[in-house]
GUTOR-32183 format. One record per residue (C-alpha): x, y, z; residue in three letters. Coordinates in steps of 0.05 Angstrom, whole numbers, plus 5000, padded with zeros to 4 digits. Example, Ala and Ser with C-alpha at 12.3 -4.5 7.8 and 13.67 -1.06 7.14 Angstrom:
PT east north   up rest
PT 5246  4910 5156  ALA
PT 5273  4979 5143  SER
***
This chain:
PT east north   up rest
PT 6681  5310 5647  UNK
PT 6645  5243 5627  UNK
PT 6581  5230 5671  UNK
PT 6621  5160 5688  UNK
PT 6683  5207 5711  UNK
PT 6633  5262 5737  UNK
PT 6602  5209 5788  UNK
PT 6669  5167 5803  UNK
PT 6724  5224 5813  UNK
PT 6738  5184 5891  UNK
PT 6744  5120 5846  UNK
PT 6826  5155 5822  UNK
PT 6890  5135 5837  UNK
PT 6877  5092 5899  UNK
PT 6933  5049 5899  UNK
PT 6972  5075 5961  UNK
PT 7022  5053 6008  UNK
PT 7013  4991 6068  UNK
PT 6962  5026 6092  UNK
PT 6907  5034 6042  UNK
PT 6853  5010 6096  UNK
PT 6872  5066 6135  UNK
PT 6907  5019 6190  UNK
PT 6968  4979 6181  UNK
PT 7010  4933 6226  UNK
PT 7055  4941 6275  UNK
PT 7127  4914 6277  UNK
PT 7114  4859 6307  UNK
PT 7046  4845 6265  UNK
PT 6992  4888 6312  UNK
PT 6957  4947 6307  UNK
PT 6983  5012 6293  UNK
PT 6958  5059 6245  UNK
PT 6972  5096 6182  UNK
PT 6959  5166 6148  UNK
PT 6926  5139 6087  UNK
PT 6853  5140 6065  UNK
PT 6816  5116 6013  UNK
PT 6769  5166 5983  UNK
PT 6714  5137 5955  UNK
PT 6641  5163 5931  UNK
PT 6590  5197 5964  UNK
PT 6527  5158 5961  UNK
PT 6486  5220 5951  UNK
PT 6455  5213 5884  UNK
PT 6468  5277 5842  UNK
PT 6401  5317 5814  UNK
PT 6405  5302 5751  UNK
PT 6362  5355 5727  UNK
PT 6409  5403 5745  UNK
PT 6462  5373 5702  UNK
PT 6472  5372 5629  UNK
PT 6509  5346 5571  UNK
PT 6511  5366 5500  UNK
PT 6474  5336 5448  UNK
PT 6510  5346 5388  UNK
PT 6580  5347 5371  UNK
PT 6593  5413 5359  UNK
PT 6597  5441 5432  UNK
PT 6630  5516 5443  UNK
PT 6621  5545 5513  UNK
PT 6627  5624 5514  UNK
PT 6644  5672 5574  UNK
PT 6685  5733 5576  UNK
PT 6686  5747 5505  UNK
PT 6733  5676 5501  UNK
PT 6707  5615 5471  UNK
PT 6714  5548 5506  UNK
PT 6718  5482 5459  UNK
PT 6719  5416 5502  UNK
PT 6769  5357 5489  UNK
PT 6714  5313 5468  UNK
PT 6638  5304 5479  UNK
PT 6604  5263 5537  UNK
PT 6628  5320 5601  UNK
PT 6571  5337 5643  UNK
PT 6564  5409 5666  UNK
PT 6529  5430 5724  UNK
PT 6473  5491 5707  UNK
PT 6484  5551 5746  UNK
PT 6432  5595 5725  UNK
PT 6388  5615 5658  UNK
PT 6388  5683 5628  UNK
PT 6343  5685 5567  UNK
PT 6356  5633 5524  UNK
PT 6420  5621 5552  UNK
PT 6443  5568 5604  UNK
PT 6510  5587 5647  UNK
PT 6547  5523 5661  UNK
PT 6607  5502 5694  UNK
PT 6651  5440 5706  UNK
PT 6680  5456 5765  UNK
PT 6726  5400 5773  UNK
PT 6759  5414 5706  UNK
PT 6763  5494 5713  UNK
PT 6716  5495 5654  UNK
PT 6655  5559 5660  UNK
PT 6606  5585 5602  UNK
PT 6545  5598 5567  UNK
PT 6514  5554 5516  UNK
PT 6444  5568 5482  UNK
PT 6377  5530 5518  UNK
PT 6382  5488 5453  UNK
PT 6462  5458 5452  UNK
PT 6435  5413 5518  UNK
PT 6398  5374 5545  UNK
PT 6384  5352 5618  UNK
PT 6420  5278 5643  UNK
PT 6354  5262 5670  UNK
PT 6329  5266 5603  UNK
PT 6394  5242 5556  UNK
PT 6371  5168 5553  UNK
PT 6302  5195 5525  UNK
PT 6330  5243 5482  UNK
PT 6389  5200 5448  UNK
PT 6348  5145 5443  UNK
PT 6297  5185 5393  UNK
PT 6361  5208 5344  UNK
PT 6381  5133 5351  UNK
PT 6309  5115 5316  UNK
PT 6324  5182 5265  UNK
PT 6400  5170 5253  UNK
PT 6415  5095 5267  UNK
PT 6492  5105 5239  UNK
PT 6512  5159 5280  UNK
PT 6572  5136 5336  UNK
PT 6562  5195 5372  UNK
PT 6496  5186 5390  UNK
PT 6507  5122 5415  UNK
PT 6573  5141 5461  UNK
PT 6520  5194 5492  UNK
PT 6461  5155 5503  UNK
PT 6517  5101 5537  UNK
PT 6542  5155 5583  UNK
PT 6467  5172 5599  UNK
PT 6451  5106 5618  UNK
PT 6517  5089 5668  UNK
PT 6485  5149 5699  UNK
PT 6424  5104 5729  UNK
PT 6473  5045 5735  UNK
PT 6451  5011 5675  UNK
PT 6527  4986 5659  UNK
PT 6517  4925 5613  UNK
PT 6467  4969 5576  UNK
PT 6523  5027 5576  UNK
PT 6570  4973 5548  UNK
PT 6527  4961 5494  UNK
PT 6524  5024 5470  UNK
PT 6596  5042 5461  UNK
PT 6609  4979 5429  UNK
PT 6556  4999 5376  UNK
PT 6587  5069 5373  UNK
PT 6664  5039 5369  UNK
PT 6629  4990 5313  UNK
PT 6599  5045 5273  UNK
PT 6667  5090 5287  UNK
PT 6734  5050 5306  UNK
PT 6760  5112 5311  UNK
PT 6716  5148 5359  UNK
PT 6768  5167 5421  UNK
PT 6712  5196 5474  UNK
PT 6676  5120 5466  UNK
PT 6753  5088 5466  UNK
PT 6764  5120 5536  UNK
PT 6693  5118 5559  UNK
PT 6702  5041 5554  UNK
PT 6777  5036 5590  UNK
PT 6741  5064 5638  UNK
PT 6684  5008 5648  UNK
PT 6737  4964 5632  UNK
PT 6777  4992 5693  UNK
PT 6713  4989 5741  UNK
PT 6685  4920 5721  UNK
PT 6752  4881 5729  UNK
PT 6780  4875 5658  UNK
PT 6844  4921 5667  UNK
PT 6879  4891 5604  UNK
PT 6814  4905 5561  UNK
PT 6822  4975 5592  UNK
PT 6888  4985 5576  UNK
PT 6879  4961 5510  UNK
PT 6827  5018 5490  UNK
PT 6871  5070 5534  UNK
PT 6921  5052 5496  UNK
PT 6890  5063 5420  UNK
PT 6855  5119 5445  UNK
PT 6925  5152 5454  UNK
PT 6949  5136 5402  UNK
PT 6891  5167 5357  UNK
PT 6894  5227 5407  UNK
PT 6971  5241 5441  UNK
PT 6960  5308 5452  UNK
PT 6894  5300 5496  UNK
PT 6904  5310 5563  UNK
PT 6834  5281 5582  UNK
PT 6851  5215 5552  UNK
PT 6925  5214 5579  UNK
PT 6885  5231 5650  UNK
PT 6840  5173 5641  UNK
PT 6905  5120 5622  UNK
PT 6932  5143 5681  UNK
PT 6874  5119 5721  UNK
PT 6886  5056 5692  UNK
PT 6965  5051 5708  UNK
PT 6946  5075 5777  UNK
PT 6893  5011 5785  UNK
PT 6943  4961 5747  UNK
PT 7002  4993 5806  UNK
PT 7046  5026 5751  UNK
PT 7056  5087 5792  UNK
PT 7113  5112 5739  UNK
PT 7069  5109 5676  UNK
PT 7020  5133 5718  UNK
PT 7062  5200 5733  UNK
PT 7084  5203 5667  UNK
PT 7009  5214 5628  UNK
PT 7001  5253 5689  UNK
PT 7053  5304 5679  UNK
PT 7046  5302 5606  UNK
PT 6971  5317 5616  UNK
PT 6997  5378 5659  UNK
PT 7039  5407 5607  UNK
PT 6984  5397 5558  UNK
PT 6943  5444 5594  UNK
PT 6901  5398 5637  UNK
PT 6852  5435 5694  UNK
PT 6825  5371 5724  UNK
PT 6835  5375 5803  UNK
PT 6828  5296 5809  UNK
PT 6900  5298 5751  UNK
PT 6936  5344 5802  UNK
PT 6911  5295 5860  UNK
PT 6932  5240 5834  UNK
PT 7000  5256 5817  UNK
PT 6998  5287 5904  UNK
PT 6981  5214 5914  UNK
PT 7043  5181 5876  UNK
PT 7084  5231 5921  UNK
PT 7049  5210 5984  UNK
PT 7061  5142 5970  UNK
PT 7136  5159 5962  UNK
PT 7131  5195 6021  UNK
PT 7150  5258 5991  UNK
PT 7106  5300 6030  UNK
PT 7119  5367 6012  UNK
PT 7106  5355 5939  UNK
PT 7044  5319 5953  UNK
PT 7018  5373 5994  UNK
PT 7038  5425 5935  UNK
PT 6997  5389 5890  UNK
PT 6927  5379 5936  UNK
PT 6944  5462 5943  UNK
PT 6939  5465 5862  UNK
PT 6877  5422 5864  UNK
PT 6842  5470 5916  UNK
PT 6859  5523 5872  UNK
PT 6822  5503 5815  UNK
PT 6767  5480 5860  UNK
PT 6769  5507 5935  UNK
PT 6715  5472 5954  UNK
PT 6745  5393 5932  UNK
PT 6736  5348 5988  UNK
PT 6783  5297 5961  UNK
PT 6841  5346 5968  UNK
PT 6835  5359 6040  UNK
PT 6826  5289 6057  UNK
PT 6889  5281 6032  UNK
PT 6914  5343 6062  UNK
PT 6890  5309 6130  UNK
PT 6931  5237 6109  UNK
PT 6999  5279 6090  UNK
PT 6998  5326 6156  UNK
PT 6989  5265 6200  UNK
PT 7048  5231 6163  UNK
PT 7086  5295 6185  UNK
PT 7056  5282 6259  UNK
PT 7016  5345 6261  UNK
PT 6947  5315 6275  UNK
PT 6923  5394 6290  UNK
PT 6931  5408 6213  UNK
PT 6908  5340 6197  UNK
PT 6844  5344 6243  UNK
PT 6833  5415 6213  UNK
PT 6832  5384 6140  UNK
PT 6784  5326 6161  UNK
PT 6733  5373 6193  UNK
PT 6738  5412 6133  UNK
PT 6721  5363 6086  UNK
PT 6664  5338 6127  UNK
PT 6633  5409 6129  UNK
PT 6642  5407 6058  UNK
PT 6609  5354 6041  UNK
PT 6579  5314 6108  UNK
PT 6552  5259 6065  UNK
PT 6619  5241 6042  UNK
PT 6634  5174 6087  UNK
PT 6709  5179 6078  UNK
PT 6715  5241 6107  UNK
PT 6694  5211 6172  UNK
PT 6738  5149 6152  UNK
PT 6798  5205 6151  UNK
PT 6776  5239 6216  UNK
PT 6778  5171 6260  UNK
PT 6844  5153 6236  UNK
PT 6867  5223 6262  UNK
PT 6828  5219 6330  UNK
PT 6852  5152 6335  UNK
PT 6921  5173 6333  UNK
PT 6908  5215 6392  UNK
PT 6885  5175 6438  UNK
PT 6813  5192 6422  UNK
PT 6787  5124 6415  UNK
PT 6711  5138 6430  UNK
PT 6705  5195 6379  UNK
PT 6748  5147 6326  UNK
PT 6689  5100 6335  UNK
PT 6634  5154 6331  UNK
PT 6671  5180 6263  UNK
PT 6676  5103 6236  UNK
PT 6596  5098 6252  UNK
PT 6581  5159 6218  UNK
PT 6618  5137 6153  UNK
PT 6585  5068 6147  UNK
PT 6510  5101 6165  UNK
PT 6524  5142 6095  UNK
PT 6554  5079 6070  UNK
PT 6539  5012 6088  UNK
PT 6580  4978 6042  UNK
PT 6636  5007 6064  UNK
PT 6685  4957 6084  UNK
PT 6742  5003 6096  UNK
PT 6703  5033 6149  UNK
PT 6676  4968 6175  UNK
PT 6751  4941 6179  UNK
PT 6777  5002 6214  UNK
PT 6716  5000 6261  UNK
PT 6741  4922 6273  UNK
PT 6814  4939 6302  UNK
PT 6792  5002 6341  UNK
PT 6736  4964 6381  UNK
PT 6800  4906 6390  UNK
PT 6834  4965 6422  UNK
PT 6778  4974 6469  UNK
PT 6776  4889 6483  UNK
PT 6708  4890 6451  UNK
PT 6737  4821 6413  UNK
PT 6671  4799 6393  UNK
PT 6647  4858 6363  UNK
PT 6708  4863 6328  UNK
PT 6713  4795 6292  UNK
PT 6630  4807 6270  UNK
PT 6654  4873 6235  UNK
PT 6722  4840 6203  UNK
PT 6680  4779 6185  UNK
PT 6628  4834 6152  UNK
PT 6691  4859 6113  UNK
PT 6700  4802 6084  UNK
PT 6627  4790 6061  UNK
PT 6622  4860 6027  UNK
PT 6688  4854 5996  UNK
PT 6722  4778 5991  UNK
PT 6781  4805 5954  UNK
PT 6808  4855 5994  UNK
PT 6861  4815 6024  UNK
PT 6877  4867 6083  UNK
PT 6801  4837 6108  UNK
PT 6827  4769 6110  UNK
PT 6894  4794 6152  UNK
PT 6847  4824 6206  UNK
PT 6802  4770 6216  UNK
PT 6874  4728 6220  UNK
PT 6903  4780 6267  UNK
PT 6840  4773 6309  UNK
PT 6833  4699 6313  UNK
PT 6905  4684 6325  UNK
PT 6921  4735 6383  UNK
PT 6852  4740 6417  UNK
PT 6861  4738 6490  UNK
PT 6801  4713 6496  UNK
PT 6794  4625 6488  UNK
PT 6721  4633 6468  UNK
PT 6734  4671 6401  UNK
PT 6810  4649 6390  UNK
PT 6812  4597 6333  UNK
PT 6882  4588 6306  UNK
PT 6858  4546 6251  UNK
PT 6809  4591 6220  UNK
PT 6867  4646 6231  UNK
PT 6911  4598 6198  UNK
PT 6864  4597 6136  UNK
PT 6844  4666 6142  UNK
PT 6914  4692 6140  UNK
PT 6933  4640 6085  UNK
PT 6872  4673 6043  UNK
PT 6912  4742 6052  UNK
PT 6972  4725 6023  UNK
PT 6942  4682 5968  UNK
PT 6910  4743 5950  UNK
PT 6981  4786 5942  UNK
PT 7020  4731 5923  UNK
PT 7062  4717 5981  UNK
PT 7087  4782 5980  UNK
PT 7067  4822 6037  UNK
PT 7113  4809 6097  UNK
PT 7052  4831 6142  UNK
PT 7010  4773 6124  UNK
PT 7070  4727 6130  UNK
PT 7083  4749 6189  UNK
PT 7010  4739 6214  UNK
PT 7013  4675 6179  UNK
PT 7070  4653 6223  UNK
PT 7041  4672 6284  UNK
PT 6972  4631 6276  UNK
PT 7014  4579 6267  UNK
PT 7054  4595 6323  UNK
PT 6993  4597 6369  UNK
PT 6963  4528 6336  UNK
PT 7036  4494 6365  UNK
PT 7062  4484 6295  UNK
PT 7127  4515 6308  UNK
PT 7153  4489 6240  UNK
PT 7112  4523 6191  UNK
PT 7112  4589 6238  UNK
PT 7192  4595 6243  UNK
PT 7183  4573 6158  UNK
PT 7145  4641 6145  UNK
PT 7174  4683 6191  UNK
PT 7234  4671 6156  UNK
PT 7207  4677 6093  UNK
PT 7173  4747 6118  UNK
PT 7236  4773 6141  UNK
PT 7267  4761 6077  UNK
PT 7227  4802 6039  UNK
PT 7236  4867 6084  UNK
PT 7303  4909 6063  UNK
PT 7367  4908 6101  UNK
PT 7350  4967 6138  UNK
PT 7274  4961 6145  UNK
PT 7263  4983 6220  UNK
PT 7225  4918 6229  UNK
PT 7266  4872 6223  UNK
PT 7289  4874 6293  UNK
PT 7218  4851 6317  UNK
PT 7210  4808 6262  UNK
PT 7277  4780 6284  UNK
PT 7259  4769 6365  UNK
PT 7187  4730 6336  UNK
PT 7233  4677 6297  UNK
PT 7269  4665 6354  UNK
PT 7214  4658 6400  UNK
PT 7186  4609 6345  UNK
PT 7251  4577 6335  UNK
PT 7252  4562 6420  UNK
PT 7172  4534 6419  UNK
PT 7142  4598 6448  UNK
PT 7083  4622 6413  UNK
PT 7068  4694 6405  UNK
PT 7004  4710 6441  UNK
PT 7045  4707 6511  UNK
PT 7083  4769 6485  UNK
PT 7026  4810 6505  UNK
PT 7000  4851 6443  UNK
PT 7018  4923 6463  UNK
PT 7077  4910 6499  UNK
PT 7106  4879 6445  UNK
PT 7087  4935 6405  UNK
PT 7116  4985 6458  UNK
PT 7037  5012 6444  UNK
PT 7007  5052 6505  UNK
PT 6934  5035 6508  UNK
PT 6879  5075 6481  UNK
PT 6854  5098 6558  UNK
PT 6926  5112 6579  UNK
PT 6932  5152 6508  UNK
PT 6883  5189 6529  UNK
PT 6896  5207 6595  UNK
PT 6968  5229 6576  UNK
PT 6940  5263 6513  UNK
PT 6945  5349 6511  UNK
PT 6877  5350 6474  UNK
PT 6801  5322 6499  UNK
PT 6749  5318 6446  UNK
PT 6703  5253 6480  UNK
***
């Protein structure tokens, strides 16, 4: 594996279903919430002394008498132990184990160092340049990284590890048709590699083309491929199709290649709550949080579950946890927002949506929430219809108009402002988009007609509408007790 793929395996195939934040709306536009997560990184930085890479082209790996040739230069391998002159090194994520001589690597802490000098001795060589690029995305030097795989791509067109190595900062700094564009040739150069037929796939998955997605997927399955995050991402297709059992089959073929892959049971944790078992599902969350307890979405995963059982308190406890590790986190920070609105702490709520929005001003489902908040606020002092108004017209600017969800929320700040018009205009327009039988329509249905008759929505009564117990009766009624 790359050192840009060795550091970003959370960063695959996170294009799910409604509920990417890990919350979606209800029928009627409120609160409820959804089995999805979003794995992202861990924000522990890796020692990298302990990992190497190789520094010339020629790279064999040896154990058990077999002989292991990689796909392509530029994986890091962790070092398990030295014997001699002999370093035993593994790739656990790609099912890849062996011993290489003292002398085929060289630390990552050291690869910037090290290229740099055969840069001054051998100015021509593309492969020196892909490595020292890969070295320096390591310490987060990207434009630097960039540089050097241009050079190498200059000095070698034809050089497929630099092609994909730069689809993939392509993917990661927002230029997904420059991205696709060196997926693309590098497949072509290369059709039978399953590591650069993994890597397109990432870049179908970002660009939402789930099908060509699953197709360098399965191709890079029957090409051989051993790279957990290839069998997870085609479990995540399936999830998003809502076809469980395969999805769970294939986070079962990821653990086998690694046991210990947090990412897997997360997911694990996301399809057994779909099935409404949140025992299974709270078993996989703890299990990826004593796997790896710096790994914020694993507490992201775990609230969503305690949530769903009425254990409000210990959801909040979870979503703290994941944004200490990670305060970027906006996912978390969202999530946080709409569980503290189901405990009337309004204020709070709006502060951590409005944060949302700060740390990430084009993740639409941030705008929604701050909308959702605003417009149905029981509370005069923080409801503002005309910021929910723009908020929620921000949402669906950023999807096109095509998420019934923010038209619906759309509607209702209008609704709530007295502009009965526009609000019975995008209801309509909301309901429209949903299919015949789409179970909300019905809801969607009564909300026209309230609009259509002058009534605004907030006078509904946000979890009666939603037939929505709330969190403390949830709890009460609720067979297990965690707070």
């Amino acid at each position: 594996m790359s050192p840009i793929q060795a550091r970003s395996l959370v960063a695959l195939f996170l294009v799910l279903a409604a509920g990417t934040c890990g919350h979606a709306y209800g029928q009627a536009g409120g609160l409820t919430l959804e089995p999805y997560v979003k794995p992202k990184r861990t924000t522990r930085p890796p020692d990298l002394t302990r990992e190497f890479v190789q520094k010339a082209p020629a790279f064999l790996l040896e154990y058990g008498g077999k002989r292991v040739s990689p796909t392509m230069p530029g994986f890091i391998y962790h070092g398990e132990r030295v014997e001699g002159d002999r370093l035993l090194l593994e790739n656990r994520h790609r099912g890849v184990r062996g011993w290489v001589p003292l002398s085929a690597v060289v630390p990552v802490s050291e690869a910037e160092a090290y290229f740099s000098q055969e840069i001054r001795r051998e100015p021509t060589d593309s492969f020196v340049f892909l490595m020292r690029g890969l070295a320096r995305f390591e310490r987060d030097d990207v434009s630097s990284a960039l540089a050097d795989l241009n050079e190498a791509l200059r000095l070698d067109p034809k050089n497929v590890a630099a092609l994909i190595t730069r689809a993939y900062l392509g993917r990661v700094t927002q230029k997904p048709a420059n991205a696709l564009a060196d997926a693309n040739q590098a497949v072509a150069l290369d059709p039978r590699n399953c590591y650069v037929l993994e890597q397109r796939a990432m870049i179908f998955s970002s660009l939402k083309k789930d099908d060509e997605a699953l197709r360098d997927l399965e191709r890079a399955i029957e090409l051989g491929s051993r790279w957990v995050m290839t069998y997870i991402g085609r479990g995540v297709i399936y999830l998003k199709r809502a076809e469980l059992q395969r999805a769970q089959v294939e986070m079962q073929r990821a653990l086998q290649i690694d046991p210990n892959c947090v990412q897997a049971f997360v997911y694990l944790a996301a399809i057994h709550l779909k099935r409404s078992d949140p025992d299974r599902a709270l078993a996989a969350a703890n299990k990826a949080v004593a796997i790896d307890p710096e790994y914020g979405e694993a507490y992201n995963a775990r609230a969503v579950i305690n949530r769903s059982i009425g254990h409000i308190n210990q959801a909040l406890r979870d979503l703290d946890q994941a944004i200490q590790i990670d305060p970027s986190d906006a996912i978390a920070i969202l999530n946080r927002a709409f569980f503290k609105v189901e405990l009337g702490d309004y204020k709070s709520a709006l502060a951590d949506a409005e944060a949302a929005i700060r740390l990430d001003p084009s993740n639409a489902e941030s705008h929604h929430g701050r909308a959702w908040i605003l417009a149905t606020c029981p509370d005069a002092r923080i409801r503002n219809c005309q910021q929910a108004v723009a908020s929620a017209t921000r949402a669906c600017e950023l999807v096109n108009f095509k998420n019934p969800r923010y038209l619906s929320t759309l509607a209702i700040a209008y609704s709530e402002r007295g502009d009965f018009a526009d609000a019975v205009k995008w209801q309509g327009r909301a309901i429209d988009m949903l299919a015949a039988n789409d179970p909300d329509r019905r809801e969607y249905g009564k909300l026209l007609k309230r609009y259509q008759s002058g009534k605004p929505y907030r006078r509904l009564g946000l979890l009666e509408s939603l037939r929505l117990k709330s969190p403390a009766v949830a709890a009460q009624s609720g067979s297990r007790n965690l707070e």
